[in-house]
C-alpha positions in Angstrom: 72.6 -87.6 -7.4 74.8 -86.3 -4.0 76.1 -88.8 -1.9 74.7 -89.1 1.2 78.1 -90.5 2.6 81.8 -89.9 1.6 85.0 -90.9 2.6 87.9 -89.8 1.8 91.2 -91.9 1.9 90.0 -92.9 5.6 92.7 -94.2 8.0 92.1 -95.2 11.6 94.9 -96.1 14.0 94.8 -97.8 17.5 96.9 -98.0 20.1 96.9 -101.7 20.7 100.2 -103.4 23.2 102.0 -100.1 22.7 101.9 -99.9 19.4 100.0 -98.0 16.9 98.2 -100.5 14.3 96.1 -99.7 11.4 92.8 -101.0 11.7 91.2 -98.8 8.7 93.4 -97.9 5.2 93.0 -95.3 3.0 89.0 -96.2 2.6 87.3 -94.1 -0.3 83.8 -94.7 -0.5 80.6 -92.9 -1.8 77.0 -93.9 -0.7 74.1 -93.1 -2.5 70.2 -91.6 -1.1 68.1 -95.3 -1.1 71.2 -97.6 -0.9 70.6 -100.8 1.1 74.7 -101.3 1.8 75.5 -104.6 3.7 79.1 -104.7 5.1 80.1 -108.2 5.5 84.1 -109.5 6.1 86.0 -111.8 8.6 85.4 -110.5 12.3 88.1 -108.0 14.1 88.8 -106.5 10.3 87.7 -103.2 10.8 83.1 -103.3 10.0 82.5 -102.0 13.0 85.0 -99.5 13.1 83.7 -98.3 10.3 80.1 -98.0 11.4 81.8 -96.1 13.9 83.1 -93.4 11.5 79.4 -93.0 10.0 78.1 -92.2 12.8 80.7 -89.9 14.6 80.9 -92.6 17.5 84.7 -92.5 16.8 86.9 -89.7 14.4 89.1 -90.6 11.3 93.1 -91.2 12.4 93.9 -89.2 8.9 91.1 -88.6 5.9 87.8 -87.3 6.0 84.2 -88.6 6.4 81.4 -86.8 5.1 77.7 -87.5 6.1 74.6 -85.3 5.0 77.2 -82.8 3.6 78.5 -82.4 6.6 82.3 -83.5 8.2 81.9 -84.8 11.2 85.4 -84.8 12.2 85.3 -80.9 12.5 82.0 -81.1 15.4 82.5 -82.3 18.9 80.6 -82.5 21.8 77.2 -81.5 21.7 77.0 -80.3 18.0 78.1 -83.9 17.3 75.4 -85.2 19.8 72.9 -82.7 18.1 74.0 -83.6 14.6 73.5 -87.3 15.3 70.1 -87.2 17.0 68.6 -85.5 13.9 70.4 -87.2 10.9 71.4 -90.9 12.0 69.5 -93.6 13.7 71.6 -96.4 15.4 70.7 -100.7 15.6 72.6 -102.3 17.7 72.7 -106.2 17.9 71.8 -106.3 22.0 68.7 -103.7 21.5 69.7 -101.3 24.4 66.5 -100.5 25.4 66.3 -98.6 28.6 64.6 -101.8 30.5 62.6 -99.7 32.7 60.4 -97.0 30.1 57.7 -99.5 27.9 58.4 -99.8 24.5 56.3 -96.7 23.7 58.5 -94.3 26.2 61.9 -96.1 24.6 60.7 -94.8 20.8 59.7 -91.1 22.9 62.8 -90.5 24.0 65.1 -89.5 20.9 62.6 -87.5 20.6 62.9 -85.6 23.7 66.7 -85.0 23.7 66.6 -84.0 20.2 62.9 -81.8 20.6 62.5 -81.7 17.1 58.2 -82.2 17.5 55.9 -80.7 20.0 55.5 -82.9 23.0 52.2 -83.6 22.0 53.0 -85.3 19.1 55.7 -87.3 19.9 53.9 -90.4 21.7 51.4 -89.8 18.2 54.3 -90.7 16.2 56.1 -93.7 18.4 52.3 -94.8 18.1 53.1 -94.6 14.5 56.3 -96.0 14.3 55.3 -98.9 16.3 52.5 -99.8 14.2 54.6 -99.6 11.6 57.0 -102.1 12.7 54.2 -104.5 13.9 54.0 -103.7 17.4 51.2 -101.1 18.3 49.6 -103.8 20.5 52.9 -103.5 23.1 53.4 -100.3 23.3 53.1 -100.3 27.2 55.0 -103.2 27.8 58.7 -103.6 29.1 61.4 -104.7 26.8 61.4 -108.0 29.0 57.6 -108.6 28.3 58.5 -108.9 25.0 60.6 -111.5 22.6 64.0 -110.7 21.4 63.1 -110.3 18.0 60.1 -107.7 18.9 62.5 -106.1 21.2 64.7 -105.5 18.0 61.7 -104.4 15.7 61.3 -101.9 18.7 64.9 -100.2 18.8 64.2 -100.3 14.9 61.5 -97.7 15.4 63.4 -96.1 18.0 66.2 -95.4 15.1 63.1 -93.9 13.4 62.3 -91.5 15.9 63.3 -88.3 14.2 63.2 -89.9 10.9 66.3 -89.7 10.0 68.1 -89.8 6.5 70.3 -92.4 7.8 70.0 -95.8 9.5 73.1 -98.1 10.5 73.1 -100.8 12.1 75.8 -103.4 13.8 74.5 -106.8 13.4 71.4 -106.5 14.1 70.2 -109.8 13.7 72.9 -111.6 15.5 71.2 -112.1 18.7 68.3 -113.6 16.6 67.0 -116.7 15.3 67.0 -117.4 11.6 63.0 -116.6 11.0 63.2 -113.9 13.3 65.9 -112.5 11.2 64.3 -112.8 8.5 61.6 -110.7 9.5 64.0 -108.0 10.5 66.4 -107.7 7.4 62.4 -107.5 5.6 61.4 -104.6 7.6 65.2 -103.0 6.6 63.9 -103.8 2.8 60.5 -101.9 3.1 62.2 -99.2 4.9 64.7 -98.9 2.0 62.0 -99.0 -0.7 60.7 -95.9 1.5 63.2 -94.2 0.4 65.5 -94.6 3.4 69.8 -95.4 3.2 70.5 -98.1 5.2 74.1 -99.5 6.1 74.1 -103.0 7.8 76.8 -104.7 9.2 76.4 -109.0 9.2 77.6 -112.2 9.4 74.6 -113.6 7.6 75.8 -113.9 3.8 72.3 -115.0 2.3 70.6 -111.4 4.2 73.4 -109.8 2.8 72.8 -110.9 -0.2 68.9 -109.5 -0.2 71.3 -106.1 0.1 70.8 -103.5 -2.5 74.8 -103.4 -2.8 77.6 -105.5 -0.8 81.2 -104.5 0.8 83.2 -106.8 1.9 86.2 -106.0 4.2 89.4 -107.5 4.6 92.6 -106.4 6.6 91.0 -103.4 7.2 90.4 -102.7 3.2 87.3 -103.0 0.8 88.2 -106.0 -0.9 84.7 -105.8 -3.3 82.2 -103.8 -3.6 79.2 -105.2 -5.8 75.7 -104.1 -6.7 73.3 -106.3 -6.3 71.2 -105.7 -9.3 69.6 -109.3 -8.8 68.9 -109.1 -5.1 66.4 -111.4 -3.6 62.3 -109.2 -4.0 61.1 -108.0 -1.0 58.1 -109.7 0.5 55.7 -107.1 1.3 55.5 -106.5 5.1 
């Protein structure tokens, strides 16, 4: 099977009190189609950084990183801003839903800047998507009608939007309580048994450990890498 992410002896340097430190070193790392990867490690050791290298947010200071087959250190600009629309979808842990569209309009616009369906589909399938994630009764309501954790399962659909291969997301149950949470890392579970890859930065050890496969990071290095051949069943959604 291809990997749907590689890196390749990955550094990344910042310039931090006029000095160049290391935040990444030499990370070499294949993911897999279906993977459910959960990053876990200390805070300020490089898991976000990371993310940020997936998703060509941020380039590699030396090495490579290969996503879809494609290197995203060679596209800038707009190609990068095309690429990403159409192969990656993004959770972050504060939402960032645009507080003025409903929940529907939010899910419609990826959509829109990537044009990828014909505008008369599009609201068809954020219909869809939020009926998948339990939500189809909101559609038309602001995020600030709504409850954090259904504000969540929203920009989870909006990742969806032009169903990508590819969903990452940066503690995105951080800002939630523990049920709520749990709801959210299940609706990451059915969407990897749907064939989806999924990487997932968190804090939360016993979610991580419902993970498909588990990388922790230290000092800026994978200090283990296990599959989780035993992970905890998915409850059906």
């Amino acid at each position: 099977m291809k990997e749907i992410i590689e890196l390749k002896n990955v550094y990344k340097d910042y310039l931090q009190a006029g000095k160049m430190q290391t935040v990444l070193h030499d990370i070499t790392l294949d993911i897999f189609p279906g993977e459910f990867v959960a990053i876990v490690g200390p805070s300020g050791n490089g898991k976000s950084t990371l993310l940020n290298l997936l998703t060509g947010i941020d380039h590699p200071s030396r090495g490579e990183v290969i996503v879809n087959g494609v290197c995203l250190q060679k596209l800038s600009g707009e190609k990068l801003t095309v690429w990403r629309g159409g192969n990656v979808g993004i959770v972050f842990q504060f939402f960032q839903l645009l507080p003025a569209l409903s929940l529907l309009q939010n899910i419609v616009l990826p959509m829109d800047f990537h044009n990828a369906l014909p505008k008369r589909q599009r609201c068809e399938r954020a219909l869809h998507l939020l009926e998948l994630v339990g939500l189809a009764d909101e559609a038309h309501r602001l995020p600030s009608q709504v409850s954090g954790g259904q504000q969540q399962r929203a920009a989870i659909a909006r990742a969806l939007a032009n169903d990508p291969a590819l969903i990452v997301a940066d503690e995105p149950t951080g800002n939630l309580d523990s049920a709520t949470a749990e709801s959210v890392f299940q609706l990451f579970a059915h969407l990897r048994d749907q064939g989806k890859t999924l990487v997932m930065v968190t804090h939360n050890e016993s979610l991580a450990d419902a993970a498909t496969r588990k990388l922790e990071i230290r000092s800026g290095r994978i200090h283990a890498d296990d599959s989780l051949l035993t992970a905890n069943p998915v409850v059906p959604l």
